[in-house]
VOMAR-643831 format. One line per field, with one value per residue (C-alpha): residue number from 1; residue in one letter; x, y, z. Coordinates in steps of 0.001 Angstrom, whole numbers, plus 500000, padded with zeros to 6 digits. Layout:
<rs>
pos	c(NUM, ...)
code	c(A, ...)
x	c(X, ...)
y	c(Y, ...)
z	c(Z, ...)
</rs>
This chain:
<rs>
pos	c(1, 2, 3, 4, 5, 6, 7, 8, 9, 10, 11, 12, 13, 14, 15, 16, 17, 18, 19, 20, 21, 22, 23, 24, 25, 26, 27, 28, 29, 30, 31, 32, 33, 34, 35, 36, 37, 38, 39, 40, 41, 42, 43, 44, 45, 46, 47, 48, 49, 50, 51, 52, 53, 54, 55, 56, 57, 58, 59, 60, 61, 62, 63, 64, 65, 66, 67, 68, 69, 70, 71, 72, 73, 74, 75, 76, 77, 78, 79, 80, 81, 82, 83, 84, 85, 86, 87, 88, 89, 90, 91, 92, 93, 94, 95, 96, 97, 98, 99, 100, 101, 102, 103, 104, 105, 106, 107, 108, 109, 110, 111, 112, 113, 114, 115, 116, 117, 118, 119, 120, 121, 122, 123, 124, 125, 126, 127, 128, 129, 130, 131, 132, 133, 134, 135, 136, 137, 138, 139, 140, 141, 142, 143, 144, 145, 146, 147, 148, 149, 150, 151, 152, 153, 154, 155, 156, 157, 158, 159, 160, 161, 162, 163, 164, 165, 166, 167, 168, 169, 170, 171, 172, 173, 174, 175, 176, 177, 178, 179, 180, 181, 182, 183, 184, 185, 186, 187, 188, 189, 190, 191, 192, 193, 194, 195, 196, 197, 198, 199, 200, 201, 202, 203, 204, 205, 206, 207, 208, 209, 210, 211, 212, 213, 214, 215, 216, 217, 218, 219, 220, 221, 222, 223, 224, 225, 226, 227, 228, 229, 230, 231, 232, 233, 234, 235, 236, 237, 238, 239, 240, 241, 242, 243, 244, 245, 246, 247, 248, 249, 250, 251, 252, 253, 254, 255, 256, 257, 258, 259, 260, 261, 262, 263, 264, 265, 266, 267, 268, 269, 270, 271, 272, 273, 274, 275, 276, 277, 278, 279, 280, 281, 282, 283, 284, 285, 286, 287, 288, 289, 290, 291, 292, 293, 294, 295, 296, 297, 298, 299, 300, 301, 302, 303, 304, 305, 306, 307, 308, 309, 310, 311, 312, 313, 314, 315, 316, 317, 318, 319, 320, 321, 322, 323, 324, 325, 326, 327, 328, 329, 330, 331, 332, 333, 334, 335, 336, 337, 338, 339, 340, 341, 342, 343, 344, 345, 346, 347, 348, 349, 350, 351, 352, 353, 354, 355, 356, 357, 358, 359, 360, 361, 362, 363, 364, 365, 366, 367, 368, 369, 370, 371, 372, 373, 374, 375, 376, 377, 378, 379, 380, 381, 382, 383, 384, 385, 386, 387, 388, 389, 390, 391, 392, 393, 394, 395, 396, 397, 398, 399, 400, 401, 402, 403, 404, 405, 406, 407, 408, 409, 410, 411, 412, 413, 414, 415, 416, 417, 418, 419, 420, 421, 422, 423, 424, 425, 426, 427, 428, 429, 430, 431, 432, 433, 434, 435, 436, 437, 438, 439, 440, 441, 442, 443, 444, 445, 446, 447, 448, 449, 450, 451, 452, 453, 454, 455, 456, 457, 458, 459, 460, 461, 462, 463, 464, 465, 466, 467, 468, 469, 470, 471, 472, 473, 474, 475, 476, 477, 478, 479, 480, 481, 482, 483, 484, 485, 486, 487, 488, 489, 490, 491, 492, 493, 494, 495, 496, 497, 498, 499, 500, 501, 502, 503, 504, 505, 506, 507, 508, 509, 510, 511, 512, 513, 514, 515, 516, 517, 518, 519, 520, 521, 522, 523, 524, 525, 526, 527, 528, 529, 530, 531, 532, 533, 534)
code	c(X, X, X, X, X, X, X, X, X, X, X, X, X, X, X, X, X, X, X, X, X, X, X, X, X, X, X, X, X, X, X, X, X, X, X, X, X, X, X, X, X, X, X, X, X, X, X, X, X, X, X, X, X, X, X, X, X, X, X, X, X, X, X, X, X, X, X, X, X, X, X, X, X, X, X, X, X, X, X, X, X, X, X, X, X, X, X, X, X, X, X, X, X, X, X, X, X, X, X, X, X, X, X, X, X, X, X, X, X, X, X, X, X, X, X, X, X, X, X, X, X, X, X, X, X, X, X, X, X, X, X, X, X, X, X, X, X, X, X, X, X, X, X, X, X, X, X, X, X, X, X, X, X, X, X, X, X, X, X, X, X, X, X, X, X, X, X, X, X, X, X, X, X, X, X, X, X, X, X, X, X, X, X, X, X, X, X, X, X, X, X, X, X, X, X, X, X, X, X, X, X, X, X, X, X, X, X, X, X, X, X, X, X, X, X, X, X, X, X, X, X, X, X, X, X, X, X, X, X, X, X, X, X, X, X, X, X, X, X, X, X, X, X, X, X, X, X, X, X, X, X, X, X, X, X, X, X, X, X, X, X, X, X, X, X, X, X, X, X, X, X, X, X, X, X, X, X, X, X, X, X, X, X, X, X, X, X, X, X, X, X, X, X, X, X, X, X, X, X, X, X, X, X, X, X, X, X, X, X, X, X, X, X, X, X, X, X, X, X, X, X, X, X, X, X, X, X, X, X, X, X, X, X, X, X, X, X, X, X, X, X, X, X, X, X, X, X, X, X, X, X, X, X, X, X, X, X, X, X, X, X, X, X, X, X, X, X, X, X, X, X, X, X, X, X, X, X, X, X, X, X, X, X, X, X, X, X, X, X, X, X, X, X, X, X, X, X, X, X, X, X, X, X, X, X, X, X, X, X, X, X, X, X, X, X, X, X, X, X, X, X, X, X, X, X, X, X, X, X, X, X, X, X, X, X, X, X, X, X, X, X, X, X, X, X, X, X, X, X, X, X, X, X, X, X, X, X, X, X, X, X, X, X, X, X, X, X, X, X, X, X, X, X, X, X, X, X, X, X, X, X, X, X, X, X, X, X, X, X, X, X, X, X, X, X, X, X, X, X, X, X, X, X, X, X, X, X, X, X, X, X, X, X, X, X, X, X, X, X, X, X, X, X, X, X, X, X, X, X, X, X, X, X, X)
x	c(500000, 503296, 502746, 506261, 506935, 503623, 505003, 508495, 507140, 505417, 508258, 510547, 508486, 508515, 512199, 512400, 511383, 512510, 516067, 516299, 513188, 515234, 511438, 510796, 514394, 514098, 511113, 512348, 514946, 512837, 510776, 513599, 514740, 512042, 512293, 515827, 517548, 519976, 522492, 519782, 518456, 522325, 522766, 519363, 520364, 524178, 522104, 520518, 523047, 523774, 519852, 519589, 522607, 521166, 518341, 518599, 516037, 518183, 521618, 519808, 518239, 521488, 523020, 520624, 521127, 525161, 524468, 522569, 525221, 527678, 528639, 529293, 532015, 529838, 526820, 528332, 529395, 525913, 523947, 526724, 526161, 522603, 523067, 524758, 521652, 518658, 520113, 516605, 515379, 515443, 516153, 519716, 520556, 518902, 520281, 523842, 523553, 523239, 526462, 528209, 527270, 528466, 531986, 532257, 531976, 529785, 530157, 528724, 525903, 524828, 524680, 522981, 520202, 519889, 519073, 516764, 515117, 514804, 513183, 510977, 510152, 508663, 512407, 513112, 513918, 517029, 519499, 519328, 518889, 522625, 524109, 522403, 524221, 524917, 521736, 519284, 520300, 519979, 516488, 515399, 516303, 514837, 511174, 510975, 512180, 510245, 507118, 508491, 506452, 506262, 504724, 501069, 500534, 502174, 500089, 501957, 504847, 506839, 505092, 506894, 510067, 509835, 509228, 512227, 514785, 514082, 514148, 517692, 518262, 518651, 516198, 517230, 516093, 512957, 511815, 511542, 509765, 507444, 506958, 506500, 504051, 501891, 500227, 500137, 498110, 494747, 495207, 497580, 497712, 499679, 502526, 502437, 502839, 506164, 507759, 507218, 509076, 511902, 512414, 511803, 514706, 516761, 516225, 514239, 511639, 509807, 509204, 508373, 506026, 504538, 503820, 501733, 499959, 499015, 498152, 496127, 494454, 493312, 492762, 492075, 490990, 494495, 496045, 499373, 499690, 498976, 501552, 504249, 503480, 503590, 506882, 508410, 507154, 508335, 512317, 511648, 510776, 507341, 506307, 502354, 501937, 503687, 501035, 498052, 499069, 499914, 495931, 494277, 496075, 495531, 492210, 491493, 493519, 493937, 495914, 498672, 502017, 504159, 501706, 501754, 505412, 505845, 503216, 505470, 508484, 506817, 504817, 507878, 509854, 506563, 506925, 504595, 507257, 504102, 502021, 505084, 505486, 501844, 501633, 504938, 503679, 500471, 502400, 504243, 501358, 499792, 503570, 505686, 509052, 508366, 512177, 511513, 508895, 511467, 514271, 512164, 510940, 514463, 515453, 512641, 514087, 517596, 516632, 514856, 518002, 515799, 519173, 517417, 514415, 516543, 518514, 515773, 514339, 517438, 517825, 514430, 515125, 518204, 516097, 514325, 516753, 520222, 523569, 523564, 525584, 522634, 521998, 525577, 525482, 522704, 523959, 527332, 525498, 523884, 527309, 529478, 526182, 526382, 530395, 530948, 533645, 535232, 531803, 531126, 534366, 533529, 530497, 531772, 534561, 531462, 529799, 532395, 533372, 529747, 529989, 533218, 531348, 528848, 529892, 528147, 529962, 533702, 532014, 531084, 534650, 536374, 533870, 535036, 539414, 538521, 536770, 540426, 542077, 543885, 543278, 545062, 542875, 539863, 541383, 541757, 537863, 536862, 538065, 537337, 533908, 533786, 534824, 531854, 529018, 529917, 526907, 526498, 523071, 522983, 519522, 518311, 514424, 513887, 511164, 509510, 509138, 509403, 508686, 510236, 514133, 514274, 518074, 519146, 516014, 515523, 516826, 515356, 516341, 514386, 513774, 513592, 514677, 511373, 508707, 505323, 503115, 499412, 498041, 499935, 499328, 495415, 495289, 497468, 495346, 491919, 493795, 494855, 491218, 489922, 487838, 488548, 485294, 487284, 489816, 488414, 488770, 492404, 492343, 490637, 492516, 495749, 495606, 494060, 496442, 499412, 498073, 497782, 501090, 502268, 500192, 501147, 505057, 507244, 510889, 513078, 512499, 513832, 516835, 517807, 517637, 520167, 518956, 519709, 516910, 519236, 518748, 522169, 521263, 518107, 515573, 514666, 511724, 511327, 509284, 506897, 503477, 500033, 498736, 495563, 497712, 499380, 498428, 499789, 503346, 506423, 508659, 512229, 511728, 513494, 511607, 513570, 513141, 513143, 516033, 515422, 514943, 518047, 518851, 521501, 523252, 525787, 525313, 527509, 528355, 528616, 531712, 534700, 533691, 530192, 531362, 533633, 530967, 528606, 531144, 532009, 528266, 527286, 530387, 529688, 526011, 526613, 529081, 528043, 526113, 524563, 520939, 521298, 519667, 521573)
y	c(500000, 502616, 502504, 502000, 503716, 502200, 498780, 499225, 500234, 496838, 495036, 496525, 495582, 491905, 491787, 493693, 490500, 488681, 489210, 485895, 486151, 486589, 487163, 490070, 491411, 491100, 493157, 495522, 496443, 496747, 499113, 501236, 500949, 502348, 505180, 505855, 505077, 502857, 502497, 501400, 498857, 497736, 496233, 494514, 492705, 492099, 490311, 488208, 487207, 483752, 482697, 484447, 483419, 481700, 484675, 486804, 488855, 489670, 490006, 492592, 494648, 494304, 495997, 498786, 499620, 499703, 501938, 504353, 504967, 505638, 501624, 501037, 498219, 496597, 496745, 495789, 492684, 492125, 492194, 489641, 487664, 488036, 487394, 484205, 482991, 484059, 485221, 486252, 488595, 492321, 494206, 492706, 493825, 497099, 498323, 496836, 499062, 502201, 501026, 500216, 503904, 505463, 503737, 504721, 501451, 502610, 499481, 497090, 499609, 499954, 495736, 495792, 497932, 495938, 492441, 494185, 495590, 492489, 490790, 493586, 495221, 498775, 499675, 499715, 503554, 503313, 503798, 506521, 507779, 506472, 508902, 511865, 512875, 511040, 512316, 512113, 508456, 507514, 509548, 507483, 504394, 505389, 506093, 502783, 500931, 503133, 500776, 498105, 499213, 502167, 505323, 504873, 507918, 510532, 513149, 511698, 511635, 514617, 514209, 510395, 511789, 514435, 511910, 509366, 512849, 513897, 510542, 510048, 513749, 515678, 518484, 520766, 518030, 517571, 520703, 521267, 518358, 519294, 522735, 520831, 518410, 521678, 522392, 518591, 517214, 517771, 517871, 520623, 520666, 517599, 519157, 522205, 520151, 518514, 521890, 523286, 519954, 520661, 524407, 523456, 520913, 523429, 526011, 528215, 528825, 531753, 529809, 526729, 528695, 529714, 526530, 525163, 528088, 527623, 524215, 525408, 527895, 524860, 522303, 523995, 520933, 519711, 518289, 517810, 521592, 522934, 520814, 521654, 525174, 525315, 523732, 526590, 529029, 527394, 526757, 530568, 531716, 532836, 530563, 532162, 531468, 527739, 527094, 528026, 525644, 523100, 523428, 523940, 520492, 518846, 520130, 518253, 515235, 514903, 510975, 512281, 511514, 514099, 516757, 515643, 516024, 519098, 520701, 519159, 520593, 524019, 523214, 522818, 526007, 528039, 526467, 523662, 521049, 518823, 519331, 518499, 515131, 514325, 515480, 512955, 509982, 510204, 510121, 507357, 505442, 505786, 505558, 503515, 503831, 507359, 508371, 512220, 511388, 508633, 511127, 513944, 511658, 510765, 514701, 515164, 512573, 513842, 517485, 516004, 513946, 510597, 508633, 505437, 506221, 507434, 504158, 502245, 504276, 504001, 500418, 500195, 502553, 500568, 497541, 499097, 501858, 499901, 501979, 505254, 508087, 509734, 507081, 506560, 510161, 509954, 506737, 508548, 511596, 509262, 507107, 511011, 511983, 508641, 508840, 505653, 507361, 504601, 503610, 507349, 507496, 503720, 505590, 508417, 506475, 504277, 507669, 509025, 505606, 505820, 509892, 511224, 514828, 514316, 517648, 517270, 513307, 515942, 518244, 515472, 514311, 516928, 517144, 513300, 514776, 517713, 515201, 513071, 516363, 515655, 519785, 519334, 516888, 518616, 522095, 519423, 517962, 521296, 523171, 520072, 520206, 523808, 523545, 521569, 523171, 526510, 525185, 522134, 520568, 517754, 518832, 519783, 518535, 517417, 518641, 516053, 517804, 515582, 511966, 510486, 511756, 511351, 510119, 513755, 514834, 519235, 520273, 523057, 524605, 523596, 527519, 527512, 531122, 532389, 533548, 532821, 535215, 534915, 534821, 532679, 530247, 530354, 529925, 526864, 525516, 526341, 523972, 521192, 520815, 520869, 524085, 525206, 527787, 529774, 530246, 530016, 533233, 532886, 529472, 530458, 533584, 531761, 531505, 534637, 536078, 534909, 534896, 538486, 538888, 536747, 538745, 542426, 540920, 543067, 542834, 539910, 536678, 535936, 534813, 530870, 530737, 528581, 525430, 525781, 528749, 531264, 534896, 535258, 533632, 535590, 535498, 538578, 539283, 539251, 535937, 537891, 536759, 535982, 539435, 537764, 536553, 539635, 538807, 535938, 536044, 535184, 537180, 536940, 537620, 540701, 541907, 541597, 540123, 536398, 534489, 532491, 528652, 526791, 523840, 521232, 520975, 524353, 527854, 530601, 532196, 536248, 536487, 534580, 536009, 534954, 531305, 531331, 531969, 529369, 526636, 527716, 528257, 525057, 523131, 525031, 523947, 520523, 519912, 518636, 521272, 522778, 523066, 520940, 523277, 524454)
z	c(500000, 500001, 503753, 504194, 507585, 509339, 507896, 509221, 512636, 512891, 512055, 514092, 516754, 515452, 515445, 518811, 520111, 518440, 516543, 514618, 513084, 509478, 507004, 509597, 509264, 505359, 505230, 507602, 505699, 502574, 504260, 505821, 502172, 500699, 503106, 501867, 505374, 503293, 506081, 508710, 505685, 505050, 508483, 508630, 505148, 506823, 509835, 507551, 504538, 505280, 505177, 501842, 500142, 497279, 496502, 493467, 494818, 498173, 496462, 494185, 497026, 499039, 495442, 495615, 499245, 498095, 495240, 496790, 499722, 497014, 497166, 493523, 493489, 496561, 494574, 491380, 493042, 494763, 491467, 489671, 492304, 491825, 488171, 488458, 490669, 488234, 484447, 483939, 486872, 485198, 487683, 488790, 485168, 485008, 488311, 487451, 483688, 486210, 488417, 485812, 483864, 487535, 487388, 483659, 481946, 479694, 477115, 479784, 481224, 477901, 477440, 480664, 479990, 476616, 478796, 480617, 478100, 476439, 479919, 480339, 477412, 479516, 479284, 476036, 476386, 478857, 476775, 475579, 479900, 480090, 478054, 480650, 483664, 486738, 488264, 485464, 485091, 488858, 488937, 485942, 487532, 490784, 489009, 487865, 490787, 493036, 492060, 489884, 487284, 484627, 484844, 484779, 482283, 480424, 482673, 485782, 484248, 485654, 489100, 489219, 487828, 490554, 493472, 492321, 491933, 495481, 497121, 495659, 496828, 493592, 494962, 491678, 489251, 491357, 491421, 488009, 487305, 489984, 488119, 484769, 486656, 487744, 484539, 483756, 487145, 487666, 491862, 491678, 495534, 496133, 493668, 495519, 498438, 497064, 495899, 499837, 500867, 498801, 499017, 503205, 502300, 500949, 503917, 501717, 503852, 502192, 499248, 501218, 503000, 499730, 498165, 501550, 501339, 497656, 498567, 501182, 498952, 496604, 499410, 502703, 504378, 504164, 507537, 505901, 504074, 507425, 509772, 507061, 506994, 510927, 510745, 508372, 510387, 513597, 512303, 511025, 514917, 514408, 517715, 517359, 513192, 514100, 517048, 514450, 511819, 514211, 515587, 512541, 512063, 514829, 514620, 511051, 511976, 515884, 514814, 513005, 514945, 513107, 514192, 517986, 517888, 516301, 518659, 522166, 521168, 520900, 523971, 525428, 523923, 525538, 528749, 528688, 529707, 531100, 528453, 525960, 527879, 527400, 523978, 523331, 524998, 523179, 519542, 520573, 521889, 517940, 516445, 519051, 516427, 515318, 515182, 516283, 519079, 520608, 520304, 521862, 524566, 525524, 525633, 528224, 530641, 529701, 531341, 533752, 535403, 534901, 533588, 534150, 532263, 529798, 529773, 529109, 526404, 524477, 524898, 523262, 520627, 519733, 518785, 515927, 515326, 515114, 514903, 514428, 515239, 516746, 518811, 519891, 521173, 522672, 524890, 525171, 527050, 529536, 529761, 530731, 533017, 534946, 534977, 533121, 530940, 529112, 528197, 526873, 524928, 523292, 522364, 521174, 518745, 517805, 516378, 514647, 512939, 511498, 511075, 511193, 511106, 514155, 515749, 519141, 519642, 519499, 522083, 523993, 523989, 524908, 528234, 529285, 528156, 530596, 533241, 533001, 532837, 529542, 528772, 525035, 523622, 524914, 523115, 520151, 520203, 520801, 518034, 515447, 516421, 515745, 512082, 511375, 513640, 516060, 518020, 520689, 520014, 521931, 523509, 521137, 519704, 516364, 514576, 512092, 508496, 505688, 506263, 503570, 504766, 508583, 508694, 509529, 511262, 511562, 515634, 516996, 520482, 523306, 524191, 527893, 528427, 526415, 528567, 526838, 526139, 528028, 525011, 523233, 525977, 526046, 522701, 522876, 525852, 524084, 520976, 522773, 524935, 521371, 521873, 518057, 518485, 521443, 518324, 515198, 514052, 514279, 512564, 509423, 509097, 508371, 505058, 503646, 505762, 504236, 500806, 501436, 502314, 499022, 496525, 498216, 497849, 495830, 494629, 494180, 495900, 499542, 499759, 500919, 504519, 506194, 507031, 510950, 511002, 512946, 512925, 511387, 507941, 507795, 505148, 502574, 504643, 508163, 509002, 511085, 512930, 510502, 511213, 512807, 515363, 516522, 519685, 520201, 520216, 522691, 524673, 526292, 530039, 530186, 527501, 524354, 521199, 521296, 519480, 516279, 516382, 515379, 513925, 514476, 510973, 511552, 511313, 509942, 513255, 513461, 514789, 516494, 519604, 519262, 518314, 521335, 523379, 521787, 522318, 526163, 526880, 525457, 527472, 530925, 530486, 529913, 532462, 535633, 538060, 534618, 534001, 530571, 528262, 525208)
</rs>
């Protein structure tokens, strides 16, 4: 059914019991697959090898997973392999005409793409897609084997096109197929909805912002326009705009997981740490391995000092997760903050193996070299880490955006030094006890509000935001509050404007004074005796 993250929630629950269980570990990573978290899928299919050996079909998945993490010799010897098992299964060649067109042997691509054309005559037209560039060919690939099939018509054509390009990450490509696919589609609102995903993806939030909003314009009953549009405004800083999209929502579908964890982490920016809590638990109670929620979770017990909590949470989360540098870090926090530091560091070393740019894992290591007092390789940690992110995020919340590409989920600061605004906060409350008619006024105005503001737009388009939202890598125009929702802003306790929400993937800092202080903030607070909020 292209349920693919429902399905690999249930079977991650399978072979959380039960780890041997080698169909429910072969699905599971088809699903995760399908999701494009190749590296999660590649160590399912590892677990599993010997009891597939002699399948064409898994050597020929296992070659996909390798090609898509940049793998090519690996997969080129998976789909041989595959080959040599079943001469006749199309897809071993077709994929294995694409590695071999990556590694430049274009004679044998081109003879592979010939044998499959001749098993399956839909792809009689893939030649000529080998003589494009890297990324054309691996988009056309990625179209067919999205579904297994072809394109069901011409009119979908540049829609499908569109979906395989940003699943493989060619965003550029993407979006102008999605343009092409505007006057082509009849539901013009669900291509609207993939150009704000990738212009979102991109950190272009005003244009990201635009496209929900045209969505919303044609569809206005549409849950998933209004959660992304929420989430733009929220990595923008515009706390009140986020908390109306999130409602509206939550309002038209109160069983959407995604929704329930973008509205705790800004329940919990606003002060509503309980409410946050509640708001996680109950996501995770409809989506038990919803990545964000479990992360999010995990950060609440993490502030709260409940280390055994949080050591159960991750050993759960480690079941259906598997390795990750995320997860590493996360276990490598709760190793330093119970003072098992050769555990921490084996955690840390495990993270970097896996990332050798996971910023926060170097931060954390130079907290366990200043803990055994080796002061040069902390100076050393410390200043790596700040060539690849000026920022410590390890508390950081993730918001969920896009659920097709949750391996680098969007972190957002957990905003603790705001002090919400009355308003803000009644209108949250009237949301969450479901009394839409205390704020329906505000609700409906969302829209025509910010259509408004689109068609009274002048001048050239906003510049590309950075994708960590802070104020330092500003948009073109100010992200400001839906101007029916004046009212319903935050505030900085002593009165000043509030920050900007920032993400985890590195910022452009101001200055070398202000990344000094980023990096010696962020270290004080995470030392022991600190409050744990970065």
């Amino acid at each position: 059914m292209g349920r693919c993250r429902e399905a690999s929630e249930i079977l991650g629950a399978v072979v959380g019991r039960n780890p041997d269980h080698t169909m429910a570990r072969f699905h599971l990573a088809t699903a995760l697959k399908a999701q494009g978290l190749f590296q999660q899928s590649l160590e399912h299919y590892q677990a599993i090898h010997a009891g597939f050996a002699k399948s064409a079909v898994f050597h020929t998945d296992l070659g996909e997973v390798h090609y898509n993490l940049g793998r090519t010799d690996e997969a080129i010897a998976e789909l041989n392999e595959a080959i040599k098992l079943d001469a006749d299964y199309w897809r071993s060649h077709f994929l294995l005409s694409f590695a071999y067109g990556d590694n430049g042997q274009l004679q044998e691509a081109l003879e592979e793409s010939r044998v499959a054309s001749r098993l399956n005559p839909s792809f009689q037209n893939t030649e000529a897609n080998l003589t494009l560039s890297n990324y054309a060919r691996s988009g056309a690939a990625e179209a067919v084997l999205a579904g297994g099939k072809e394109v069901a018509s011409l009119e979908s054509t540049s829609f499908t096109l569109g979906m395989a390009y940003r699943e493989r990450g060619f965003l550029k490509e993407a979006l102008k197929e999605f343009q092409k696919a505007l006057g082509d589609m009849p539901d013009a609102d669900r291509v609207h909805v993939e150009i704000g995903k990738i212009h979102a993806a991109e950190g272009n939030y005003a244009a990201a912002a635009e496209a929900f909003l045209r969505t919303l314009e044609t569809n206005p009953e549409s849950a998933e326009a209004y959660r992304f549009l929420g989430a733009v405004y929220h990595l923008q800083g515009d706390l009140g705009g986020a908390a109306l999209c999130y409602l509206q929502s939550f309002r038209l579908n109160s069983a959407d997981a995604d929704t329930m964890n973008n509205l705790g982490v800004l329940l919990f920016q606003v002060g509503l740490k309980e409410e946050a809590e509640r708001m996680f638990k109950k996501g995770l109670n409809l989506k038990l391995y919803h990545l964000e929620l479990n992360y999010n979770f995990l950060n609440c017990h993490f502030l709260k000092e409940e280390y055994p909590m949080a050591e159960n949470l991750i050993q759960r989360f480690e079941a259906f997760m598997g390795k990750s540098p995320l997860l590493y870090e996360k276990h490598a926090i709760l190793n330093y903050k119970m003072n098992r530091l050769t555990l921490a560091l084996f955690d840390i070393e495990s993270a970097l193996s896996l990332d050798k740019n996971h910023s926060d894992a170097l931060y954390l290591k130079a907290l366990c070299c200043l803990r055994e007092e080796d002061f040069q390789g902390a100076i050393n940690a410390v200043l790596d880490a700040a060539k690849m992110n000026p920022r410590y995020t390890g508390f950081a919340f993730f918001l969920a955006l896009d659920p097709t590409r949750r391996a680098k989920p969007l972190a957002i600061d957990a905003g603790t030094a705001f002090e919400p605004d009355d308003d803000l906060i009644e209108l949250i409350q009237c949301g969450l006890a479901r009394r839409f008619d205390k704020i329906k006024e505000y609700l409906v105005s969302v829209v025509d509000k910010g259509m408004e503001r689109l068609r009274g737009k002048s001048g050239p388009a906003d510049s590309t935001r950075a994708a960590n939202g802070s104020s330092e890598a500003g948009v073109g125009e100010a992200p400001g509050k839906p101007d029916s929702c004046e009212a319903v802003s935050t505030k900085r306790a002593d009165g000043a404007a509030p920050s900007r929400a920032s993400a985890g993937s590195g910022a452009p800092a101001g200055s070398d004074d202000a990344e000094a202080n980023d990096i010696l903030e962020a270290l004080t607070e995470l030392a022991p005796g600190g409050d744990d909020t970065i």
